[in-house]
C-alpha positions in Angstrom: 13.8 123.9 80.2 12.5 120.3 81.2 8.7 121.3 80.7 9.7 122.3 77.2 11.5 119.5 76.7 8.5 117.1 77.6 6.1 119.2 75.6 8.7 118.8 72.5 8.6 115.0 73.0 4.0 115.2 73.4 4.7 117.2 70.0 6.5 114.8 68.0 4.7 112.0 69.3 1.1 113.0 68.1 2.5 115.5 64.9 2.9 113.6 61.3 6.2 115.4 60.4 8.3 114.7 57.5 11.3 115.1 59.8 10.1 112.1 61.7 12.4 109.5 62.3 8.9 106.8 62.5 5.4 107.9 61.6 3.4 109.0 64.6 1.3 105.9 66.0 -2.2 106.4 66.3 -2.6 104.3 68.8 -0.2 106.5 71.1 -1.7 109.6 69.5 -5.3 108.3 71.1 -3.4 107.3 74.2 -2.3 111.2 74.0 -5.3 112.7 73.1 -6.6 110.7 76.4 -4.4 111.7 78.7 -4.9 115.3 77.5 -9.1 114.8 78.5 -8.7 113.0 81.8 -6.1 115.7 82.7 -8.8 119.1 82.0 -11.6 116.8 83.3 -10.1 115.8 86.8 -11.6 118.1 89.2 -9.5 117.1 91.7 -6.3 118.6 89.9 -4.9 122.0 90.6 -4.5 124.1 87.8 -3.0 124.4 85.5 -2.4 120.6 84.7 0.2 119.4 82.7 -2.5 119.2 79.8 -2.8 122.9 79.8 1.1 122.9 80.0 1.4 120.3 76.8 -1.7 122.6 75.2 0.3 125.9 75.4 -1.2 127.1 78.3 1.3 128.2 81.5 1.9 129.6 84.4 -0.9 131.8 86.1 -2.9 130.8 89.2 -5.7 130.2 86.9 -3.8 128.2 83.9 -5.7 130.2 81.3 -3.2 133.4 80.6 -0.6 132.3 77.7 -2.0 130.7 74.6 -1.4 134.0 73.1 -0.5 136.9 74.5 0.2 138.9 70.9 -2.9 137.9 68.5 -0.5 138.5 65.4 1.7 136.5 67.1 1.7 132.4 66.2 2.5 130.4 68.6 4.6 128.0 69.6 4.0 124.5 68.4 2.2 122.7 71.5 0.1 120.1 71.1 -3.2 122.0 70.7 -1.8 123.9 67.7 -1.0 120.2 65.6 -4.3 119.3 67.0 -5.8 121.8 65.1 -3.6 121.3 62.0 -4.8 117.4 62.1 -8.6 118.2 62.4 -8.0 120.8 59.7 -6.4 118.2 57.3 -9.2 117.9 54.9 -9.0 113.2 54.7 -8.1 113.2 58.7 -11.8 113.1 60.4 -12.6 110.5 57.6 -9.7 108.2 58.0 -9.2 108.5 61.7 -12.8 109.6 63.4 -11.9 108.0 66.8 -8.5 110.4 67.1 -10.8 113.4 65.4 -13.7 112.5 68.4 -11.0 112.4 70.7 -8.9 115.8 69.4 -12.6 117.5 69.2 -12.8 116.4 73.3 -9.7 118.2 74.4 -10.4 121.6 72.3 -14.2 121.5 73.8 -13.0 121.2 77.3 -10.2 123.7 76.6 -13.0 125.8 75.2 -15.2 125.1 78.0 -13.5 125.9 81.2 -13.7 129.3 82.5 -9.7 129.4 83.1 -9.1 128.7 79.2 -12.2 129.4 77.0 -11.2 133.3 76.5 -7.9 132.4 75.6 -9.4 129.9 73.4 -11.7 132.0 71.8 -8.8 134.2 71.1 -6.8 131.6 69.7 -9.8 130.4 67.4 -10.3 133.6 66.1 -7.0 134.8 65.3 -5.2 131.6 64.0 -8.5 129.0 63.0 -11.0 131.9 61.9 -12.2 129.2 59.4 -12.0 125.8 61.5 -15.3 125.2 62.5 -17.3 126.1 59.4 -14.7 123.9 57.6 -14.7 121.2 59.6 -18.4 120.9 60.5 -18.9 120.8 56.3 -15.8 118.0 56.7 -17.5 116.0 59.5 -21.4 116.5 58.7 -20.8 115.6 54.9 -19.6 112.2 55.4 -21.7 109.7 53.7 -23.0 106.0 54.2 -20.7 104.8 51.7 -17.2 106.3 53.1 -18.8 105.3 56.8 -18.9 101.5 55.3 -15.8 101.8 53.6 -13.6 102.7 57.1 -11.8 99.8 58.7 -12.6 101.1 62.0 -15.1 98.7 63.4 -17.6 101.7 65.4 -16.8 104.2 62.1 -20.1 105.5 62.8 -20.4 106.1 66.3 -17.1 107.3 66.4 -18.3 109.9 63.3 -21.2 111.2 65.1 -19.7 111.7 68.8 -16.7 113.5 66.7 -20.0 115.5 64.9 -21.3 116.2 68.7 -17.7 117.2 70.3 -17.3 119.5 67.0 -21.4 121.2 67.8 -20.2 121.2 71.4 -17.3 122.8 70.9 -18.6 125.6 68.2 -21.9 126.8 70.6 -18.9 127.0 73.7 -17.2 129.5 71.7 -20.1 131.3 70.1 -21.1 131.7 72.9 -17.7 133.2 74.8 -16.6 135.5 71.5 
């Protein structure tokens, strides 16, 4: 239907896709990625917001009952599953660590909130088993030299709130498995 629809257009507008008629902007991926934070922060939303909607998430009073129903099962592509496949792209966190900081944000809060983080913790351990031990040897093994070397003018600060959202993110679902 139309929510698909929207979610389809959220895809292609943050995924790098060969198929892609332009190459995603990153400036409308952070824009995205945004949007996606305010929307699980706002405590004056009713859930599920159309973050969890754009996330994979759906239609139970609590938002937290569809990432995946069948563990085996992958699902469909939503935008939390390409954000996932960027942060596991082994160059991504290095050439883009504002998007990576901001793609960190919106799994932690997905992680944190007591309507998603089971369904998260599902989701981590059946389809990114291996995410955060890769990515915290990714994020926490970037040196002086390839901080220098980024165009990005706050390369570091950017690098070390990604580092935090990625520590954040790992002890929230440590601590829910």
């Amino acid at each position: 239907g139309q929510l698909d629809t929207l979610s389809a257009l959220f895809v292609e507008a943050i995924a790098d896709s060969e198929d892609a008629p332009l190459p995603a902007s990153p400036a409308i991926k952070e824009r995205v990625a945004m949007f996606l934070t305010a929307s699980l922060t706002s405590p004056s939303c009713r859930l599920p917001t159309m973050a969890h909607f754009l996330c994979g998430f759906g239609g139970g009073p609590t938002g937290g009952d569809v990432l995946m129903k069948d563990a085996a099962r992958q699902p469909p592509r939503n935008c939390l599953t390409v954000i996932v496949d960027s942060l596991r792209a082994s160059d991504f966190a290095r050439n883009s660590p504002r998007l990576a900081q901001l793609y960190n944000e919106v799994m932690c809060r997905l992680s944190e909130h007591p309507s998603t983080a089971s369904q998260m913790a599902e989701y981590m351990n059946t389809q990114a088993s291996d995410f955060f031990v890769t990515h915290l040897g990714r994020v926490l093994g970037t040196t002086r030299e390839e901080l220098e070397a980024l165009a990005e003018p706050d390369a570091l600060a950017s690098v070390l709130y990604h580092a935090a959202a990625v520590l954040r993110t790992a002890a929230t679902f440590v601590l829910s498995s």
